[in-house]
mmCIF file of the C-alpha atoms, coordinates in Angstrom:
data_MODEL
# 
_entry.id   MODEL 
# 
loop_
_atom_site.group_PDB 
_atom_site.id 
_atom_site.type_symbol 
_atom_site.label_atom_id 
_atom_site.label_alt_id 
_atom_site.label_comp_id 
_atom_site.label_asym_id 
_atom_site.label_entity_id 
_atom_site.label_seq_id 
_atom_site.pdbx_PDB_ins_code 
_atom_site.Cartn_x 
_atom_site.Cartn_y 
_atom_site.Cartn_z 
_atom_site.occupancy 
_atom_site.B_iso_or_equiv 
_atom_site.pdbx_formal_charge 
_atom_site.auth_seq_id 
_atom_site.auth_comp_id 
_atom_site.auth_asym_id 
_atom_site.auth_atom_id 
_atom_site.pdbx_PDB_model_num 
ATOM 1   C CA . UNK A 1 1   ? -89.396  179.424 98.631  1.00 0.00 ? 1   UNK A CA 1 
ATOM 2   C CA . UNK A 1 2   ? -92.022  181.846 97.648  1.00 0.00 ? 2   UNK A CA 1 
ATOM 3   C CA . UNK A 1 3   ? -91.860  185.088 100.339 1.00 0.00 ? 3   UNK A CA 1 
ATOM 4   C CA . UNK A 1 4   ? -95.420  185.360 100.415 1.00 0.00 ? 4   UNK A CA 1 
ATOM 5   C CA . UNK A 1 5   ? -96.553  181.768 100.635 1.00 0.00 ? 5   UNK A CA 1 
ATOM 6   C CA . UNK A 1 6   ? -93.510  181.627 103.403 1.00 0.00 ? 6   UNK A CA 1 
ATOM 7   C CA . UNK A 1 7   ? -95.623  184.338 105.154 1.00 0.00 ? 7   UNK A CA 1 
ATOM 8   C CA . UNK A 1 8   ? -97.915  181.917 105.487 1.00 0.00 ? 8   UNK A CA 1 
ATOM 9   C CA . UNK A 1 9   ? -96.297  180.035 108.173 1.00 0.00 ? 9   UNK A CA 1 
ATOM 10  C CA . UNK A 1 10  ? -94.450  182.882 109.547 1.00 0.00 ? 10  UNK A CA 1 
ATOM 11  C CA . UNK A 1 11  ? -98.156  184.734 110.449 1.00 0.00 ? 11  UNK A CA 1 
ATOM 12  C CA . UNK A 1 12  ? -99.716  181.180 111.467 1.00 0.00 ? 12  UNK A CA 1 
ATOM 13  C CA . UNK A 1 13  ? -96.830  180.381 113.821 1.00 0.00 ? 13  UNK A CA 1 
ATOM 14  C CA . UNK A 1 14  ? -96.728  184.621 115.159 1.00 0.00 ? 14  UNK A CA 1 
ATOM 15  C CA . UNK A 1 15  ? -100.209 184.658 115.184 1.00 0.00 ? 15  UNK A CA 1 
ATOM 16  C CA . UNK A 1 16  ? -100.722 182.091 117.891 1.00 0.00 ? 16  UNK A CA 1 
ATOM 17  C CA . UNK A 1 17  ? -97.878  182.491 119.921 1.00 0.00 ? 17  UNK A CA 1 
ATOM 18  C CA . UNK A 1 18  ? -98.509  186.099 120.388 1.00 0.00 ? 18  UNK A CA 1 
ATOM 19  C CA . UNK A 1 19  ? -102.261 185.658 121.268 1.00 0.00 ? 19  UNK A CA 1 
ATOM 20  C CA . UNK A 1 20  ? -101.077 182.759 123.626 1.00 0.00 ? 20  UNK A CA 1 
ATOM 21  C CA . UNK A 1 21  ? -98.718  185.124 125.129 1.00 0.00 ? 21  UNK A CA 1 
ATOM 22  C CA . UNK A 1 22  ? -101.058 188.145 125.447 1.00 0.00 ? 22  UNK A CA 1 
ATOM 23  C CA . UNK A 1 23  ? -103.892 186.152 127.046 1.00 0.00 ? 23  UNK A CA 1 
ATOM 24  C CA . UNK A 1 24  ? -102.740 182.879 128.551 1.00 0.00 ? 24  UNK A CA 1 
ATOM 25  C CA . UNK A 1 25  ? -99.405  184.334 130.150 1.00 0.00 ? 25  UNK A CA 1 
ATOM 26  C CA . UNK A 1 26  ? -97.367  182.599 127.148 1.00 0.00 ? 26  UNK A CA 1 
ATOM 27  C CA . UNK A 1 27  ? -98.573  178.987 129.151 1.00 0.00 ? 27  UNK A CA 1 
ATOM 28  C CA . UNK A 1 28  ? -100.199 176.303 126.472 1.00 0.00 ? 28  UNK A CA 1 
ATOM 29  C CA . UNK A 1 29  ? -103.733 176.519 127.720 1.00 0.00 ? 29  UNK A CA 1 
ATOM 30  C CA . UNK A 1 30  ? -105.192 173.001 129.782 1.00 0.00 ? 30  UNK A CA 1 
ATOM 31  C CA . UNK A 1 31  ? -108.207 173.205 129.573 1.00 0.00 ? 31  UNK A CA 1 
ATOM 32  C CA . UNK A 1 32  ? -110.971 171.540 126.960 1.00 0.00 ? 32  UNK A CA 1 
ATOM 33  C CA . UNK A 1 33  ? -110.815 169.080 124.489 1.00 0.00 ? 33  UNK A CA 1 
ATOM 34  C CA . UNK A 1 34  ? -110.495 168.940 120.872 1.00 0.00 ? 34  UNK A CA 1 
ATOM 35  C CA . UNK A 1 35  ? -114.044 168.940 119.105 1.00 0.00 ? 35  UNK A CA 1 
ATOM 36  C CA . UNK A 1 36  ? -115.217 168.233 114.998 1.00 0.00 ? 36  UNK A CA 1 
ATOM 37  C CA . UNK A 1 37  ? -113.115 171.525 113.911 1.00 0.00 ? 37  UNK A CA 1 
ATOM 38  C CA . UNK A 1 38  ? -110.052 170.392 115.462 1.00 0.00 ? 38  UNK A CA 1 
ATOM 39  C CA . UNK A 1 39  ? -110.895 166.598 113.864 1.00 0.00 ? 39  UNK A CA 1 
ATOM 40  C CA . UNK A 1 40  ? -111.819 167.803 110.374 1.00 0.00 ? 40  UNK A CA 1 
ATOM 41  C CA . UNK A 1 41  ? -108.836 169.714 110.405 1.00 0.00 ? 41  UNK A CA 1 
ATOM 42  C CA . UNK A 1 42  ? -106.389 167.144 111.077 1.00 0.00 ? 42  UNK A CA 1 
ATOM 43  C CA . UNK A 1 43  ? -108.051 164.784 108.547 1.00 0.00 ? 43  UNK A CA 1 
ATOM 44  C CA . UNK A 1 44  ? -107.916 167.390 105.890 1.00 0.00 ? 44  UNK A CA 1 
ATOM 45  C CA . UNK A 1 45  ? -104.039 167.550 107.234 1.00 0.00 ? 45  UNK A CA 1 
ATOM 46  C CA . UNK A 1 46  ? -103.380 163.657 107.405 1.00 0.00 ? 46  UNK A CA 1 
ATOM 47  C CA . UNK A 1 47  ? -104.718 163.363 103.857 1.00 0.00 ? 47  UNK A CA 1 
ATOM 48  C CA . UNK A 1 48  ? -101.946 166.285 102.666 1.00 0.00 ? 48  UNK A CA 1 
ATOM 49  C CA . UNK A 1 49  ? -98.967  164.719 104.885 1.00 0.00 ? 49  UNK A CA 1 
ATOM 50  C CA . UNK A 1 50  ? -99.636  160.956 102.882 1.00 0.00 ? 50  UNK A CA 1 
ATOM 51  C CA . UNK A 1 51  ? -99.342  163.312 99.424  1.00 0.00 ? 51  UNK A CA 1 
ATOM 52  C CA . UNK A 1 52  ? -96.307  165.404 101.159 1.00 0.00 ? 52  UNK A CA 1 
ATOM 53  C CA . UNK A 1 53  ? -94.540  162.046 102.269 1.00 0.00 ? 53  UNK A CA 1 
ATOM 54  C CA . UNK A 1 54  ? -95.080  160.209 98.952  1.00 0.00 ? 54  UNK A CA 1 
ATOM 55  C CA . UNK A 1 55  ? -93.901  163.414 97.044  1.00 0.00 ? 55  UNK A CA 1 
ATOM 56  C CA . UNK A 1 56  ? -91.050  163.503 99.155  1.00 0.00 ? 56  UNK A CA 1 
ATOM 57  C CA . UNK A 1 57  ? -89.894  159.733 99.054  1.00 0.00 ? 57  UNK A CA 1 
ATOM 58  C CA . UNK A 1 58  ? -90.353  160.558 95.263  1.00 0.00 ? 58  UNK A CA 1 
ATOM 59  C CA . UNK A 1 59  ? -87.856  163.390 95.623  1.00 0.00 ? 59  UNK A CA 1 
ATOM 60  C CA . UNK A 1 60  ? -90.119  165.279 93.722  1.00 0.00 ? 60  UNK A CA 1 
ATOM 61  C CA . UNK A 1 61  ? -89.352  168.734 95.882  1.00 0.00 ? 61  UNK A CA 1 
ATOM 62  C CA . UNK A 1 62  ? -91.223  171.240 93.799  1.00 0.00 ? 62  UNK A CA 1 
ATOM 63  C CA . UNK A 1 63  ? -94.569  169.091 94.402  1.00 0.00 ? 63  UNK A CA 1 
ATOM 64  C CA . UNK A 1 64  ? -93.350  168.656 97.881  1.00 0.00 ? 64  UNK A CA 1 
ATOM 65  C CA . UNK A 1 65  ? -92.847  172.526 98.452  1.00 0.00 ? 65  UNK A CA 1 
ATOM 66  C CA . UNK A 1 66  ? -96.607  173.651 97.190  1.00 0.00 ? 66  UNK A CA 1 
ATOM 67  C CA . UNK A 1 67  ? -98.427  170.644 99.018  1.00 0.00 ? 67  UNK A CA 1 
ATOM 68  C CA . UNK A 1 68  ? -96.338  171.792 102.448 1.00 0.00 ? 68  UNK A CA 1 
ATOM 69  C CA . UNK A 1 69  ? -97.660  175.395 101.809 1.00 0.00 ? 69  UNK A CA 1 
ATOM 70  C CA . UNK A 1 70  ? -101.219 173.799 101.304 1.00 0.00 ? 70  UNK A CA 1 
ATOM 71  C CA . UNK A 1 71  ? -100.880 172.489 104.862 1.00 0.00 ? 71  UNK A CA 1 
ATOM 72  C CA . UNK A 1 72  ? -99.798  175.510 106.491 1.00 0.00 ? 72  UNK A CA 1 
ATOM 73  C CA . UNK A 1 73  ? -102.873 177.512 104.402 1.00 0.00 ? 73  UNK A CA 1 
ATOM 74  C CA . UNK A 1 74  ? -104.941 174.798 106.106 1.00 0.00 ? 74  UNK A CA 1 
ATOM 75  C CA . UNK A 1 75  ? -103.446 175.555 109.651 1.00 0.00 ? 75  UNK A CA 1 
ATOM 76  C CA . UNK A 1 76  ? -104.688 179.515 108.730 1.00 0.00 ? 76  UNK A CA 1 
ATOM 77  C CA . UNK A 1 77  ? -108.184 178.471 107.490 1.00 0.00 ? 77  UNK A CA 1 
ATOM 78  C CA . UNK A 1 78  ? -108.325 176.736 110.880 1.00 0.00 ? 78  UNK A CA 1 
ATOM 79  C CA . UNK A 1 79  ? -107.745 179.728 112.811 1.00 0.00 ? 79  UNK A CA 1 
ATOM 80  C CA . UNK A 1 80  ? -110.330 181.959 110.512 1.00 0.00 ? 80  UNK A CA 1 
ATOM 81  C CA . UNK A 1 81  ? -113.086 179.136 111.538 1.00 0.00 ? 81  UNK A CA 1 
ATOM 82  C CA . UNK A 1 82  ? -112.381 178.660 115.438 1.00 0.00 ? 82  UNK A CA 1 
ATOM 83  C CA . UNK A 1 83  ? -111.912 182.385 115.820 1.00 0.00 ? 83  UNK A CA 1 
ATOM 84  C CA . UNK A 1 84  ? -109.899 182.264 119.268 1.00 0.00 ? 84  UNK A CA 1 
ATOM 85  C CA . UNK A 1 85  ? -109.578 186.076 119.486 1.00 0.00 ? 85  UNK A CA 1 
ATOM 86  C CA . UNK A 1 86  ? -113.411 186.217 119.564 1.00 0.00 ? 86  UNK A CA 1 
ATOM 87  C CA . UNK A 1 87  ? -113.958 183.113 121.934 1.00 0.00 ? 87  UNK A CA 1 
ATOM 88  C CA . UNK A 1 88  ? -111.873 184.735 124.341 1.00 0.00 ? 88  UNK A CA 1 
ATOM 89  C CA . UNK A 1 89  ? -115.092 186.985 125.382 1.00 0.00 ? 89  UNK A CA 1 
ATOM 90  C CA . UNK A 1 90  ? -117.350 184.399 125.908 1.00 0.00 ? 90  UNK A CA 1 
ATOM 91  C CA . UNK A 1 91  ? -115.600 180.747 126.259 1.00 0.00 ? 91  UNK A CA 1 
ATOM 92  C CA . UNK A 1 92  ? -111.867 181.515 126.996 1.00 0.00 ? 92  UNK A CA 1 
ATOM 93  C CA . UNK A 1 93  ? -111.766 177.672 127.489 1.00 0.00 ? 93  UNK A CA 1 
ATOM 94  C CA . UNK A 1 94  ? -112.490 176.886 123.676 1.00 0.00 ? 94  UNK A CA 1 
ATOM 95  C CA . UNK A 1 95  ? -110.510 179.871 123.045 1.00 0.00 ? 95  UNK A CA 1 
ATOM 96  C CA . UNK A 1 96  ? -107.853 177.811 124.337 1.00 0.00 ? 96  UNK A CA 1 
ATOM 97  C CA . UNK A 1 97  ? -108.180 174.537 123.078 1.00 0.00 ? 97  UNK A CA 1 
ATOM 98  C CA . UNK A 1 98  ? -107.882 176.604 119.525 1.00 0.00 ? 98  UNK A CA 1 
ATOM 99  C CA . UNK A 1 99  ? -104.834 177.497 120.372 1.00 0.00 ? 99  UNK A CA 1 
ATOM 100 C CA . UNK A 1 100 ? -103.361 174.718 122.025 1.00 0.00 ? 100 UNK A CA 1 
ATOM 101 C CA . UNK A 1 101 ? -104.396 172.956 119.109 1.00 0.00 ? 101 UNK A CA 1 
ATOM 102 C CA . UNK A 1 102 ? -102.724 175.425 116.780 1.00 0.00 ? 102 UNK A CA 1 
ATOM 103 C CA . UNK A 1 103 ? -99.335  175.558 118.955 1.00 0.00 ? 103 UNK A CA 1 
ATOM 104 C CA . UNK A 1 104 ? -98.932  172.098 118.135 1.00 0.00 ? 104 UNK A CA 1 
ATOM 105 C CA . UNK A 1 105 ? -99.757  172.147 114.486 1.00 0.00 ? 105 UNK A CA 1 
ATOM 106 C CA . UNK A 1 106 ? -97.361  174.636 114.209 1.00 0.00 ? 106 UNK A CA 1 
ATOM 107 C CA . UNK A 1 107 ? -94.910  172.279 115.772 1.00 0.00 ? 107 UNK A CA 1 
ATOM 108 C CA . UNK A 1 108 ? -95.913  169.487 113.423 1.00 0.00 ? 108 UNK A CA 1 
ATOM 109 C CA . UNK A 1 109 ? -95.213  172.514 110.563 1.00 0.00 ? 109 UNK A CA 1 
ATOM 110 C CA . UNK A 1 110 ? -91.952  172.571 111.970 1.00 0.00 ? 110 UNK A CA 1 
ATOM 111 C CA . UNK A 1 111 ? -91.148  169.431 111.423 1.00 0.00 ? 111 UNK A CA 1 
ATOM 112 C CA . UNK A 1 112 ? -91.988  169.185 108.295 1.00 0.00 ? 112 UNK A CA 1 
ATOM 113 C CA . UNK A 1 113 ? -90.145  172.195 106.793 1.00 0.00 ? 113 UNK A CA 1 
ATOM 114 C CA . UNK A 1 114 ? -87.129  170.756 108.191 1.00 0.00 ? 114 UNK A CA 1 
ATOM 115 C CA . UNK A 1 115 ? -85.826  169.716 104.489 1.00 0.00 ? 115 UNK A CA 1 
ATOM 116 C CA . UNK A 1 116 ? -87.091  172.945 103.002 1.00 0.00 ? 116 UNK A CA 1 
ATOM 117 C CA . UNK A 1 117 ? -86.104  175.849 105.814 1.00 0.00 ? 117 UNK A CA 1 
ATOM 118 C CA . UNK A 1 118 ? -84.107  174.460 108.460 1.00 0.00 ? 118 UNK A CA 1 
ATOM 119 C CA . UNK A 1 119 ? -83.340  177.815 110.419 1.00 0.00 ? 119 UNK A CA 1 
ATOM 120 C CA . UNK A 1 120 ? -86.754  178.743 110.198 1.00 0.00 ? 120 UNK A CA 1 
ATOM 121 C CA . UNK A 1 121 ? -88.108  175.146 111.662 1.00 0.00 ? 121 UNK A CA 1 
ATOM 122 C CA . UNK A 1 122 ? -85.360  175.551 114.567 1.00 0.00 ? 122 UNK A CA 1 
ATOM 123 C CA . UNK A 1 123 ? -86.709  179.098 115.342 1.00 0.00 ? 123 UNK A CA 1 
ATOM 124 C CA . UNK A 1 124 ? -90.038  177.644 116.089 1.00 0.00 ? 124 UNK A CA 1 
ATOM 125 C CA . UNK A 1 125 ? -89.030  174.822 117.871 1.00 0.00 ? 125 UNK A CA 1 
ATOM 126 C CA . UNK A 1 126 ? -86.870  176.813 120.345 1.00 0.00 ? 126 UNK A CA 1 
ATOM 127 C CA . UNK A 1 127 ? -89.753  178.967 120.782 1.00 0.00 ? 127 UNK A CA 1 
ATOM 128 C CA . UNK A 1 128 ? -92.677  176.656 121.455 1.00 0.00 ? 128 UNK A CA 1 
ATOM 129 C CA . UNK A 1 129 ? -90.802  173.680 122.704 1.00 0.00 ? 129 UNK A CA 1 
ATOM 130 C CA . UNK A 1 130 ? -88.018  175.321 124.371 1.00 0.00 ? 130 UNK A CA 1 
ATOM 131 C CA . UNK A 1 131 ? -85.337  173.628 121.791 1.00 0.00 ? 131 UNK A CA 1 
ATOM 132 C CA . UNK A 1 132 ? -84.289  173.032 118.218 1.00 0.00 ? 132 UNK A CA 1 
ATOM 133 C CA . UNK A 1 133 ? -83.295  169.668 118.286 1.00 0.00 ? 133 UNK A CA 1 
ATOM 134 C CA . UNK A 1 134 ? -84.911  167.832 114.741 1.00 0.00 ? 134 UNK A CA 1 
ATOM 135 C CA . UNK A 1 135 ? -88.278  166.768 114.822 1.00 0.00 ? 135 UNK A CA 1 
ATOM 136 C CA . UNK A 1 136 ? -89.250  163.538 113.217 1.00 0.00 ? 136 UNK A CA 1 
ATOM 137 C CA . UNK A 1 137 ? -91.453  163.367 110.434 1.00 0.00 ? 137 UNK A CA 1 
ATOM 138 C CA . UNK A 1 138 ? -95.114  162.825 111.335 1.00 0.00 ? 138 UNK A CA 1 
ATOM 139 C CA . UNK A 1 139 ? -97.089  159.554 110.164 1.00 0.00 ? 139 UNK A CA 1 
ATOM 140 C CA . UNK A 1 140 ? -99.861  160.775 111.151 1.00 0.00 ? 140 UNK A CA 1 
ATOM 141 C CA . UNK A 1 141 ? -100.774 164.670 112.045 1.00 0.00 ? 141 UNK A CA 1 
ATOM 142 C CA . UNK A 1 142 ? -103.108 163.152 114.759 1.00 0.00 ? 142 UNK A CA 1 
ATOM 143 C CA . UNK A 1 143 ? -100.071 161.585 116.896 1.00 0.00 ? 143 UNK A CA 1 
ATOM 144 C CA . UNK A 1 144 ? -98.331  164.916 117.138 1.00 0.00 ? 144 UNK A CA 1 
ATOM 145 C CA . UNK A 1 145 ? -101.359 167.105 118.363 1.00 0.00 ? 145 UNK A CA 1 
ATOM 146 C CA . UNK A 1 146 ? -100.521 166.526 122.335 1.00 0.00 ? 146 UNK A CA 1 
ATOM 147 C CA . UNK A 1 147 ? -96.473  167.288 121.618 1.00 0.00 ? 147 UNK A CA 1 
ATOM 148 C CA . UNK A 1 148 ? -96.684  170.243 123.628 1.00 0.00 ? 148 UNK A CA 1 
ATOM 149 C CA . UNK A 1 149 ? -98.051  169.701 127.460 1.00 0.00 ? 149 UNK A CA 1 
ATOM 150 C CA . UNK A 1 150 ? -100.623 171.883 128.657 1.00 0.00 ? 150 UNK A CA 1 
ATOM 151 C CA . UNK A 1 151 ? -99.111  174.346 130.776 1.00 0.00 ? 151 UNK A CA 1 
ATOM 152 C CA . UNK A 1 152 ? -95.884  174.436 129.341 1.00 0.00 ? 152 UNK A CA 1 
ATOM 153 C CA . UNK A 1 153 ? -93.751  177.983 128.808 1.00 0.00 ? 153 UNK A CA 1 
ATOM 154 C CA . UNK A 1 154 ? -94.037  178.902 125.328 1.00 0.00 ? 154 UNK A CA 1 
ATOM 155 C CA . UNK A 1 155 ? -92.436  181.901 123.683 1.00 0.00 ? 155 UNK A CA 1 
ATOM 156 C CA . UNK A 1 156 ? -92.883  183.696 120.268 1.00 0.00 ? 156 UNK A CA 1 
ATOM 157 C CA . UNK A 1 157 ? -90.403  183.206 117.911 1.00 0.00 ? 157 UNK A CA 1 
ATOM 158 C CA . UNK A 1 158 ? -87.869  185.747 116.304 1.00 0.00 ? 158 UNK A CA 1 
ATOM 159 C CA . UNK A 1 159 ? -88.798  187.084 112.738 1.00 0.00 ? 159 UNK A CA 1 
ATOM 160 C CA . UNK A 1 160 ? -89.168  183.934 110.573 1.00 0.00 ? 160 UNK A CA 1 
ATOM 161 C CA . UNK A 1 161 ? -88.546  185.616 106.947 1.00 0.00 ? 161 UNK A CA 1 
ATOM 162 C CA . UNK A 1 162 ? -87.518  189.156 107.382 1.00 0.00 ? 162 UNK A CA 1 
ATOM 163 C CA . UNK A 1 163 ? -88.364  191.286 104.386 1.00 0.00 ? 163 UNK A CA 1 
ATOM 164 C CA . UNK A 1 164 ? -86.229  191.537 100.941 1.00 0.00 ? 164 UNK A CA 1 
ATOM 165 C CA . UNK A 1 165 ? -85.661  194.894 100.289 1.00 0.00 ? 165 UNK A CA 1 
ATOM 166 C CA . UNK A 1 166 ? -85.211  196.584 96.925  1.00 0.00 ? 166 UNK A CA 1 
ATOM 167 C CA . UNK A 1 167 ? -81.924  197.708 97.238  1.00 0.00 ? 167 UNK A CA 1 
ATOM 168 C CA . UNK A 1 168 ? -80.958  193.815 98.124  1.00 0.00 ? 168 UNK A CA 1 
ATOM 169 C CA . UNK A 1 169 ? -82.835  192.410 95.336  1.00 0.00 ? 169 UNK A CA 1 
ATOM 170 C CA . UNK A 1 170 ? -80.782  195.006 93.166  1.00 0.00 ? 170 UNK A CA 1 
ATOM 171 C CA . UNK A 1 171 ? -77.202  193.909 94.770  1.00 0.00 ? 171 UNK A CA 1 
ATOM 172 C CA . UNK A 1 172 ? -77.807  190.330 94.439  1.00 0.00 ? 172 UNK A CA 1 
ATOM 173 C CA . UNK A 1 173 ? -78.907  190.807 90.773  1.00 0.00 ? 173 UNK A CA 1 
ATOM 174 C CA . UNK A 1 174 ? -75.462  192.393 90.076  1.00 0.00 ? 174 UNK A CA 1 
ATOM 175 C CA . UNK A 1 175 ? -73.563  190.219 92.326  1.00 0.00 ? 175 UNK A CA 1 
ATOM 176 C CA . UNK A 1 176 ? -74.753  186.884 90.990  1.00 0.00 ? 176 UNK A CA 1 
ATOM 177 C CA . UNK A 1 177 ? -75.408  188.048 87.128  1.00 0.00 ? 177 UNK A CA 1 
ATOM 178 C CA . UNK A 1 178 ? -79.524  187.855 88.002  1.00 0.00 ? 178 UNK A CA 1 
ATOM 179 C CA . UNK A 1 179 ? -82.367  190.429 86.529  1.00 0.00 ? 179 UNK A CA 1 
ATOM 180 C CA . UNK A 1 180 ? -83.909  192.378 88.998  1.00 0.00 ? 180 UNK A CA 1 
ATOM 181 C CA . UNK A 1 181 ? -87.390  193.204 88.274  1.00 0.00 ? 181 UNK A CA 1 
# 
């Protein structure tokens, strides 16, 4: 998988749980309800899981792969709109139901990296959920958004994708007859 696009997630799923940490004492927020952002979002999402789960019944994993990073790009392009770190100031409520929201889309994220990045989809489900037992696929990205209960301990995950360095990208060239570039 792509480092960069696997930043992606990694900075969605940091993002949130750090901000959740920092200002609602790591607890999903309670408060508020989900309003047309939250709703245009997860339609946008619903329409990308029935191409995800078709392209995936189709074993067609390459497809599958780029339309999963579309979802979590979605996920970020949420966050850029609802601007929680800005709310904060002036409505800490819809502050929260941002990232309540996003806590659980990142759980939903989870779930469906499973196939692709295992490790990493355990990592976030032991830190949002509290364990990293396999999540089921989602048939619909609207029946997962209340996974997490409001009020319940969240934590922030360990490093998803830790850096490549040079000198690795060098050794594994040599070591399994690749070019390093």
């Amino acid at each position: 998988m792509n480092h960069d696009l696997a930043d992606v997630l990694g900075n969605f799923v940091n993002r949130i749980a750090k901000f959740c940490t920092a200002r609602f004492g790591g607890l999903v927020p309670d408060k508020g309800d989900y309003g047309p952002l939250e709703a245009e979002t997860t339609s946008a999402l619903d329409q990308r899981l029935v191409t995800l789960t078709r392209l995936m019944e189709a074993m067609d994993f390459r497809k599958s792969a780029t339309e999963l990073r579309s979802m979590w790009v979605l996920g970020n392009e949420y966050l850029q709109k609802a601007e929680p770190w800005m709310k904060m100031k002036t409505d800490p409520v819809s502050a929260g139901v941002s990232i309540r929201y996003a806590l659980n889309l990142a759980l939903a994220f989870a779930a469906l990296a499973q196939p692709f990045i295992p490790d990493t989809a355990a990592k976030i489900s032991r830190a949002l959920a509290g364990n990293e037992t396999s999540l089921p696929w989602p048939t619909s990205i609207a029946d997962i958004l209340a996974q997490l209960t409001p009020g319940a301990a969240i934590g922030v995950p360990d490093v998803l994708f830790a850096k490549i360095e040079d000198t690795q990208v060098a050794e594994w060239a040599e070591r399994f007859g690749g070019i390093a570039s």
